[in-house]
C-alpha positions in Angstrom: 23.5 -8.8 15.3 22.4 -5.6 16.5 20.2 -3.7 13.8 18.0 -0.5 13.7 14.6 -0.5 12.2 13.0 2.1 10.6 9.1 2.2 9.3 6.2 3.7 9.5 3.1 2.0 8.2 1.2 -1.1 9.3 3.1 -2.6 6.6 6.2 -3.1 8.0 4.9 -4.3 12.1 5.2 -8.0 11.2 8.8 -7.4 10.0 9.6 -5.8 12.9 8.6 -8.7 14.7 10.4 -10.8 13.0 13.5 -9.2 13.6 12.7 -8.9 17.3 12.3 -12.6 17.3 16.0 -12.8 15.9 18.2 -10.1 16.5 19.0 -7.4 18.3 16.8 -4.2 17.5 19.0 -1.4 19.3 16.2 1.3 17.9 13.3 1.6 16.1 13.0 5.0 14.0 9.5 6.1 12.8 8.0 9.1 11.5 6.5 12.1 13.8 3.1 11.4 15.6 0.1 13.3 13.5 -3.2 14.7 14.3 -5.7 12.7 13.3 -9.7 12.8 13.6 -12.1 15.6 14.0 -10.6 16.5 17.2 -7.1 16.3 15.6 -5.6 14.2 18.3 -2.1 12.6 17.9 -1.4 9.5 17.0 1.4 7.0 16.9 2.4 5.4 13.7 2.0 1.7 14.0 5.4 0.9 14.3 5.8 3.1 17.4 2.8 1.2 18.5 4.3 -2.2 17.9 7.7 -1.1 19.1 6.3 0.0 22.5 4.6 -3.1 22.6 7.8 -5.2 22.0 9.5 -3.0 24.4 11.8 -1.3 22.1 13.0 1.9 22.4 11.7 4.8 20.0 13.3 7.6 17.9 11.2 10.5 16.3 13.2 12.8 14.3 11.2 15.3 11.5 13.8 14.6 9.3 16.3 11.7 8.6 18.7 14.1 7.6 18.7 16.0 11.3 22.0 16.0 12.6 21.3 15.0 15.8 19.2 12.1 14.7 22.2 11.2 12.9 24.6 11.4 15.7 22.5 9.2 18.1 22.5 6.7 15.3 26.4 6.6 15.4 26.0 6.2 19.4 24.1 3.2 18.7 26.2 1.5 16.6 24.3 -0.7 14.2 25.7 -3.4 12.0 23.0 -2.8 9.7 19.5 -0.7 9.0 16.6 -2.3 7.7 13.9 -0.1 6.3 10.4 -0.8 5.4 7.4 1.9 4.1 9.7 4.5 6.2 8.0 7.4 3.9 11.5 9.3 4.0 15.2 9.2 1.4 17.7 8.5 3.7 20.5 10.6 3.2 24.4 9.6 2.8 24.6 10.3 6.4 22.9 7.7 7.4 23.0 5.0 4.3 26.6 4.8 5.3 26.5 4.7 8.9 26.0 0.7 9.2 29.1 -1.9 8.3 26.6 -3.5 5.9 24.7 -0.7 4.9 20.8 -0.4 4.9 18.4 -2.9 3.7 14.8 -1.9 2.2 11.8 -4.5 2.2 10.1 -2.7 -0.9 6.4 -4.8 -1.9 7.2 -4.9 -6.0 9.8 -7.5 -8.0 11.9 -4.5 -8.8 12.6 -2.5 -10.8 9.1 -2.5 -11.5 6.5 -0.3 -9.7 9.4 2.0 -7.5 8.0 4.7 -5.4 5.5 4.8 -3.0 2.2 2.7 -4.0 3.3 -0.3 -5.6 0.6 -2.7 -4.5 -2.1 -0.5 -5.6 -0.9 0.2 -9.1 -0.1 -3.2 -9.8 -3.9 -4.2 -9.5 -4.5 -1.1 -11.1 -2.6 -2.1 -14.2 -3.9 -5.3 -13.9 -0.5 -7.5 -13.4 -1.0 -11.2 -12.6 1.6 -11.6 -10.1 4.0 -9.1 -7.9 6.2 -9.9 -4.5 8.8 -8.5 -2.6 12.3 -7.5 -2.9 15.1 -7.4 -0.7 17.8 -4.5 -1.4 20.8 -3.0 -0.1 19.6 0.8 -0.3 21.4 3.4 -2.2 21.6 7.2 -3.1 18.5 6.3 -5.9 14.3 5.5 -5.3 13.9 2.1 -4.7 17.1 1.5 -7.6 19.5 -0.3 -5.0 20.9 -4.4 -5.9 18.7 -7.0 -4.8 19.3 -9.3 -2.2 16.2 -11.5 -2.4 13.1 -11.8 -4.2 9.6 -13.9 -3.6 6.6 -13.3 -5.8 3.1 -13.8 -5.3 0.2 -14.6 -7.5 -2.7 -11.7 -7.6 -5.7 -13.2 -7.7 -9.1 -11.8 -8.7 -10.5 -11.5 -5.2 -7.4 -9.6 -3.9 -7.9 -6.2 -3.5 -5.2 -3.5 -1.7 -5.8 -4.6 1.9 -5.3 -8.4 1.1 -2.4 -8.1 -1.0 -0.8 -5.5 1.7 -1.4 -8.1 4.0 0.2 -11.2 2.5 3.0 -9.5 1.3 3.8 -7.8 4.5 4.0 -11.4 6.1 5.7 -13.0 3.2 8.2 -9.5 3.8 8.5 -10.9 7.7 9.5 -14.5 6.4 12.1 -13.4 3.9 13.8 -10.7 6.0 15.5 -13.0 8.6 17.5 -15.7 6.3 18.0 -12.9 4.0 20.0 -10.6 6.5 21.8 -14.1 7.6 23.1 -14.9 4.1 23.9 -11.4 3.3 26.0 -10.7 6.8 28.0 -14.0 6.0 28.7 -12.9 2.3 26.8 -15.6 1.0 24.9 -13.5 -1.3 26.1 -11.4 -4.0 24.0 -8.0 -4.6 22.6 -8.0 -8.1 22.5 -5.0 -10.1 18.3 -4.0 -11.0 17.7 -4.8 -14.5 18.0 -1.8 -16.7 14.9 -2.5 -18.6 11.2 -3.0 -17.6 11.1 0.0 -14.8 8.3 1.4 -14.0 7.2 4.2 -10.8 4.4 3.9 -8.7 3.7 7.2 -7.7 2.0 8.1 -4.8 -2.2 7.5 -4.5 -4.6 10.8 -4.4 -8.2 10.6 -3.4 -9.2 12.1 -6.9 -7.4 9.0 -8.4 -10.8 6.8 -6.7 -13.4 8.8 -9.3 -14.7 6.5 -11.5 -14.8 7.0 -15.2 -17.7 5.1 -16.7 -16.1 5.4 -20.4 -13.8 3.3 -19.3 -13.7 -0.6 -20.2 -15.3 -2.5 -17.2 -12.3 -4.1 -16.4 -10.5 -1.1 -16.1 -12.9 0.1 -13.3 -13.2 -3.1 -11.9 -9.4 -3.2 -11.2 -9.4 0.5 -9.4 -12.3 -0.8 -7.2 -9.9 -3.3 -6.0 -6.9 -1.1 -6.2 -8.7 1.5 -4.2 -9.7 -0.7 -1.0 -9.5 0.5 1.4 -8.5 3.9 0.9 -8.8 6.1 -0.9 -11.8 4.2 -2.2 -13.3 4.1 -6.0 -16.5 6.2 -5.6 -18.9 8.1 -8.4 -21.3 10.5 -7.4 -25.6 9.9 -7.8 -27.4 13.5 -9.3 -30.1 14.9 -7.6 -31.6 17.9 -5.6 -29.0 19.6 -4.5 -25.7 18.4 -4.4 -24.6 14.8 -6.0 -24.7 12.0 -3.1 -20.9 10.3 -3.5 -21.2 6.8 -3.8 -17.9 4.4 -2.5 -17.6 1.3 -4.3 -16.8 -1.4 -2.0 -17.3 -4.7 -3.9 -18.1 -4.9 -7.7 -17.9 -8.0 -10.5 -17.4 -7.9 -13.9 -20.8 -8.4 -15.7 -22.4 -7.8 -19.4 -23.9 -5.6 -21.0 -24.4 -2.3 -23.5 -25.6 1.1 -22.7 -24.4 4.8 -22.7 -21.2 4.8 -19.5 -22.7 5.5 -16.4 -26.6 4.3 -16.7 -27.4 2.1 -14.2 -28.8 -0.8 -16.2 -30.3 -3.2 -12.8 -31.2 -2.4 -9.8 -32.4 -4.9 -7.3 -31.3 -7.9 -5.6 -28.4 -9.1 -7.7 -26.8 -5.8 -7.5 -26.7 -2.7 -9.1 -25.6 -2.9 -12.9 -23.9 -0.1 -14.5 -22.9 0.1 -17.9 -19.1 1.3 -18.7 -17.5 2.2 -22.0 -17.2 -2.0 -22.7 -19.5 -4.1 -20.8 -20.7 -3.5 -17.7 -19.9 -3.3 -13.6 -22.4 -4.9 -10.7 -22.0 -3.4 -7.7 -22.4 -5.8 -4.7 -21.4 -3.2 -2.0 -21.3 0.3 -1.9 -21.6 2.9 0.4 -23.2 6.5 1.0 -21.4 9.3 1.9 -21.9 9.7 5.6 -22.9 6.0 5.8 -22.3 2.8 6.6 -21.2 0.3 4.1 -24.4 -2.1 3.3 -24.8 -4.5 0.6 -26.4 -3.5 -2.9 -29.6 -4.8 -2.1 -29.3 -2.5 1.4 -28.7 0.0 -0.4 -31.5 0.1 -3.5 -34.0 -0.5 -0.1 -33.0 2.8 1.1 -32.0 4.9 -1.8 -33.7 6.2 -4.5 -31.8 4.8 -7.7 -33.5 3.2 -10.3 -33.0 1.6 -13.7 -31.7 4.7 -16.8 -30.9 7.1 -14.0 -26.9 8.2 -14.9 -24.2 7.8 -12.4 -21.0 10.3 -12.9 
């Protein structure tokens, strides 16, 4: 079958693959190059990178909606798009180009947590399980009928990064038989479920400051949400301007004090009180520094037991 892919994010490479391994990938379609780094040098998405590496030729277009990115889809000649973390709303134009439409691999069990961050505000929120979901694409955000569906358990050591990553493999492992059954009309689109919607809206790095007030759990969860970027982080008073503090590694831990005072400090960790229980820090980082464990960290820094954190 000859397909085009389009994505942008390290999220979809392993689909990609997967598709190489089975079909024919006419095109793959990802977003502009960017400057990136203090010297503002361009990089490739990693799809481009993968697709290079696969040997697949590449399309670039600003917008989806450019009609001549358009027209040299219509050369091509797909049977069918698949789309994964493209960043982009295809447009009719396109959605209707392929016999069989365009497919999205979107890391949620739709219809909850549409849009743009699902994984991250599903630890956020604190669900116990999530997945992925197969759809045929329409006009709407992530509101097309579902192919297929898998769901995963989140477990307490996951954080954004792990969960990414399983999901983007279990995405690679559903994607083939999926397209197979769906091309031989041996599956039957299913309407989304009216109720029990949610949106995950895109992630800021102001969404990473930590509120103390809030229960420990709470904070726990956007410490795990947050990894790797944009990070949950708090900020340490002193002479001059407050040092920001990235919170790499934290565990659930009691204790009672006003939100924000650091309760321990020393080789278990670095305790901080939080509007119910309390927070211990195992890793952390400095602003302009490495990453180092808690113990690493009190070694070096001056932070003490009753000093406030905000």
């Amino acid at each position: 079958m000859r397909v085009v892919f389009m994505g942008t994010a390290e999220l979809a490479c392993p689909i990609l693959r997967a598709l190489h391994r089975s079909f024919e990938v006419a095109a793959v379609v990802t977003q502009p190059d960017k400057p990136r780094g203090r010297n503002l040098e361009l990089q490739f998405p990693a799809v481009k990178q993968a697709a290079l590496e696969l040997g697949l030729p590449v399309l670039q277009p600003n917008k989806a909606r450019d009609p001549e990115f358009v027209g040299a889809l219509k050369q091509i000649e797909p049977k069918l798009i698949v789309v994964v973390a493209y960043g982009q709303i295809l447009p009719p134009t396109v959605l209707t180009i392929p016999p069989l439409g365009c497919v999205n691999v979107h890391t949620s069990l739709l219809p909850k947590y549409r849009g743009a961050a699902p994984i991250q505000w599903a630890i956020l929120n604190g669900e116990s399980k999530t997945g992925v979901t197969i759809m045929k694409m329409d006009e709407g955000l992530d509101t097309g009928p579902i192919l297929a569906m898998h769901e995963t358990k989140i477990e307490s050591a996951d954080t954004s990064q792990t969960l990414h990553d399983r999901l983007a493999e279990m995405g690679a492992e559903l994607i083939v038989p999926t397209i197979r059954e769906y091309a031989a009309a041996r599956i039957q689109p299913q309407t989304q479920p009216g109720e029990g919607a949610s949106y995950a809206r895109k992630i800021t790095k102001e969404d990473g400051r930590i509120d103390w007030a809030r229960p420990a759990k709470d904070i726990w969860n956007r410490v795990r949400a947050f990894t790797p970027w944009p990070g949950a982080y708090t900020f340490q008073p002193g002479e001059g301007k407050p040092k920001l503090l990235k919170i790499w590694q934290a565990e659930l831990h009691a204790g009672t004090a006003k939100p924000g005072e650091v309760l321990e400090a020393g080789k278990g960790g670095i305790v901080i009180a939080c509007g119910d229980e309390a927070l211990r820090i195992t890793q952390l980082q400095r602003e302009g520094g490495r990453r180092v464990t808690a113990q690493e960290f009190i070694s070096g820094a001056n932070l003490r037991a009753g000093e406030m954190l905000g």
